[in-house]
C-alpha positions as CSV (number, residue, x, y, z in Angstrom):
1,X,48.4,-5.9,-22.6
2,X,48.7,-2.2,-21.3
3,X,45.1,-1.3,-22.9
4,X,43.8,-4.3,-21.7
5,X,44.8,-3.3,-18.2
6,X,43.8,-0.1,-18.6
7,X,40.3,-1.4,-19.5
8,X,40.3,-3.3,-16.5
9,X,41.1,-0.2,-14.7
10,X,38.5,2.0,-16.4
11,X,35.9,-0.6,-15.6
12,X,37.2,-0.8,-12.2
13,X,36.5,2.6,-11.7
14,X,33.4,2.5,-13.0
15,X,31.7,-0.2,-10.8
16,X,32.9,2.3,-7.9
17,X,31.5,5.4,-8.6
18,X,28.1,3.5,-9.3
19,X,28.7,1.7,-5.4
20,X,29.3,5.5,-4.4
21,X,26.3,6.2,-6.3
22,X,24.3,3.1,-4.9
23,X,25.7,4.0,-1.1
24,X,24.3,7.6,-1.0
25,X,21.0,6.7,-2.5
26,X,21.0,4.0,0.2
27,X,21.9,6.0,2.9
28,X,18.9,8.8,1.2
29,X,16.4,5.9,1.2
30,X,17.4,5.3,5.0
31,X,17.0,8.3,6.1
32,X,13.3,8.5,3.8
33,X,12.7,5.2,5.5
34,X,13.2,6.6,9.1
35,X,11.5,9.7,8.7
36,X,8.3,7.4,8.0
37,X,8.5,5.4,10.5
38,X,8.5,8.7,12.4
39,X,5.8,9.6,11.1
40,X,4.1,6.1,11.7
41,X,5.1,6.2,15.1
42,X,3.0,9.7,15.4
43,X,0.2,9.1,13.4
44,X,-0.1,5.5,16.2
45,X,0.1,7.8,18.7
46,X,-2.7,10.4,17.4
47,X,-5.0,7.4,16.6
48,X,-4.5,6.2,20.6
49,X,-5.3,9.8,21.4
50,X,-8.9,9.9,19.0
51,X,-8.8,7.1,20.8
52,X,-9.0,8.1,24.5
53,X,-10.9,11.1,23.4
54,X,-13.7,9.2,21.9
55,X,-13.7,6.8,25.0
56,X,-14.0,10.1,27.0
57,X,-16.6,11.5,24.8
58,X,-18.3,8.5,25.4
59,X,-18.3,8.1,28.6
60,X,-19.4,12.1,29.5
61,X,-22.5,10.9,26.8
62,X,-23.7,7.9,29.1
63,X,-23.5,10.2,32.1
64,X,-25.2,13.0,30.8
65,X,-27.7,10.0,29.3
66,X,-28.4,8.8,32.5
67,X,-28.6,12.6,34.7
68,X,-31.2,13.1,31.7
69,X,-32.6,10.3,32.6
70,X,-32.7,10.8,36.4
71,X,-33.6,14.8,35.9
72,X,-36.6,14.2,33.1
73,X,-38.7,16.0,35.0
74,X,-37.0,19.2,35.3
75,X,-37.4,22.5,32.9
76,X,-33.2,22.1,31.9
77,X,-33.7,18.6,30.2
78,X,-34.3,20.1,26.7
79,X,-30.9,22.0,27.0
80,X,-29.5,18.8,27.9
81,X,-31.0,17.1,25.3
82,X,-29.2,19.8,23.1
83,X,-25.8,19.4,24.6
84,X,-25.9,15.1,24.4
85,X,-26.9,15.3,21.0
86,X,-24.0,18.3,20.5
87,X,-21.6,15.2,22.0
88,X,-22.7,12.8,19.7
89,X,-22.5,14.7,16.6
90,X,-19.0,15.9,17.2
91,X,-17.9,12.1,18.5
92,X,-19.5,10.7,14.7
93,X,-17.2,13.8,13.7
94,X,-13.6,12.1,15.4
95,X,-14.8,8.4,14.1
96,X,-14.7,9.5,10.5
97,X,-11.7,12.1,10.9
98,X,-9.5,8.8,12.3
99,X,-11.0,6.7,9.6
100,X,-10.4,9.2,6.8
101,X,-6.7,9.5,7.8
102,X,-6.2,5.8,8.3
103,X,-7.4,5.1,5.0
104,X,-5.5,8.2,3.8
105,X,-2.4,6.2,5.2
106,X,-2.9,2.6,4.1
107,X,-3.4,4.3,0.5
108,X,0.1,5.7,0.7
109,X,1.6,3.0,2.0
110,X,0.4,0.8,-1.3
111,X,1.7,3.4,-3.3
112,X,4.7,3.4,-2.0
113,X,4.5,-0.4,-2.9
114,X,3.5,-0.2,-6.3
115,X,6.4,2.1,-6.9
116,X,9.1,0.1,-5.3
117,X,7.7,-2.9,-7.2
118,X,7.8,-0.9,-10.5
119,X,11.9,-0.1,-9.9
120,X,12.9,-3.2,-9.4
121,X,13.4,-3.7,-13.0
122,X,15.6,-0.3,-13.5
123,X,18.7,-0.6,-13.6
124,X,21.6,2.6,-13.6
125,X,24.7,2.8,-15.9
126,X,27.3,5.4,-15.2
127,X,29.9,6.3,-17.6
128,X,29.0,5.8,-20.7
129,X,29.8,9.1,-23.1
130,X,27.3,11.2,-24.4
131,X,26.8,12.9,-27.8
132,X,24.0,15.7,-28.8
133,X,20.8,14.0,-30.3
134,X,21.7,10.6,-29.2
135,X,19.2,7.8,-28.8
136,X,19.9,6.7,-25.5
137,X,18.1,3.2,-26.1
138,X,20.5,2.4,-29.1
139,X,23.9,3.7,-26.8
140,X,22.1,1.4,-23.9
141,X,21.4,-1.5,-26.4
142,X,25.1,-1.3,-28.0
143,X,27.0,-1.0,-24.7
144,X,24.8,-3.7,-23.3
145,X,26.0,-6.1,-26.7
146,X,29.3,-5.0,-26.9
147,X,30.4,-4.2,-23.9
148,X,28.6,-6.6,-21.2
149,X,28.1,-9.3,-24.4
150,X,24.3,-9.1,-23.9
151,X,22.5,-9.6,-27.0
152,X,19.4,-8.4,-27.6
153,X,18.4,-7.1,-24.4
154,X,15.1,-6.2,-23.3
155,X,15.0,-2.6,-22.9
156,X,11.3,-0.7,-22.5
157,X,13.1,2.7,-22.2
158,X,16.2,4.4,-21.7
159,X,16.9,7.9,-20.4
160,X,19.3,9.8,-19.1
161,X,19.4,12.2,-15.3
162,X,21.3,15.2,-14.6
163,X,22.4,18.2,-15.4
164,X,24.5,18.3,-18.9
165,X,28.2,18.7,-17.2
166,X,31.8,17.9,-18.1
167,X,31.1,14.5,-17.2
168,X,28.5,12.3,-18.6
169,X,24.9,11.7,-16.4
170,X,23.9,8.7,-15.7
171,X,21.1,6.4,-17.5
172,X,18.6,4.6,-16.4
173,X,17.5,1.8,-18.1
174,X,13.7,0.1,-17.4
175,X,13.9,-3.6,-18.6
176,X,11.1,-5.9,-19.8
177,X,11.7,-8.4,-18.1
């Protein structure tokens, strides 16, 4: 009864260190999760300014366009010629440095995706003891059928994180399915 209740206890103990576990990689993934949409928030905010700049560009372009057009006559039209052309160039320049970096975004974002999607099948086990040379699979396999009474699990890998300590690091376990 005692080892039975000591068992208990043990296992007890187990599920909360991996909640402590689970609570500060929450709390890392929050703050990770702020910090973008920080970063969001700024790279909005840059996009208005291209934005307004472009607009601006623009709108210098048409007036210059049309004093060319009113001033054709005159020996400084060439120059601006030069300087409206000048305008446009660097105007095509902003349009594909706000594209390039909103593409550059959206493409991290679906990374970002794709790796959250590919976690979603780990799984973390705390605890369990750890020998030299062991095959982590075969400890996560036998703990998983003796233990948790889990036959034949589905395991694609096992590894273990950490530094070698006094206590035992952590596995993490990818499943099949």
């Amino acid at each position: 009864m005692a080892s039975q209740d000591n068992f208990i206890l043990n296992l007890l103990q187990t599920v909360l260190e991996e909640l402590k576990v689970l609570r500060a990689e929450f709390k890392v993934q929050s703050s990770t999760l702020i910090a973008a949409q920080y970063e969001i928030r700024e790279l909005k905010l840059s996009q208005k300014s291209f934005e307004k700049i472009m607009v601006d560009i623009s709108e210098h372009v048409e007036d210059i366009q049309e004093k060319v057009g009113s001033q054709a006559s005159t020996a400084a039209t060439p120059r601006l010629h030069e300087v409206v052309e000048s305008l446009e160039v660097k105007m095509k320049s902003y349009a594909e440095a706000t594209k390039s970096a909103h593409i550059s975004f959206c493409q991290e974002q679906e990374i970002e995706k794709t790796n959250q999607f590919a976690r979603r099948k780990n799984v973390r086990i705390s605890g369990l003891p750890e020998s030299e040379k062991e095959e982590v699979k075969s400890v996560v396999t036998k703990f998983l059928a003796e233990t948790l009474d889990v036959p034949n699990a589905d395991v694609a890998q096992a590894f273990r994180i950490g530094t070698i300590g006094t206590q035992p690091r952590a596995i993490i376990v990818e499943l099949i399915q």
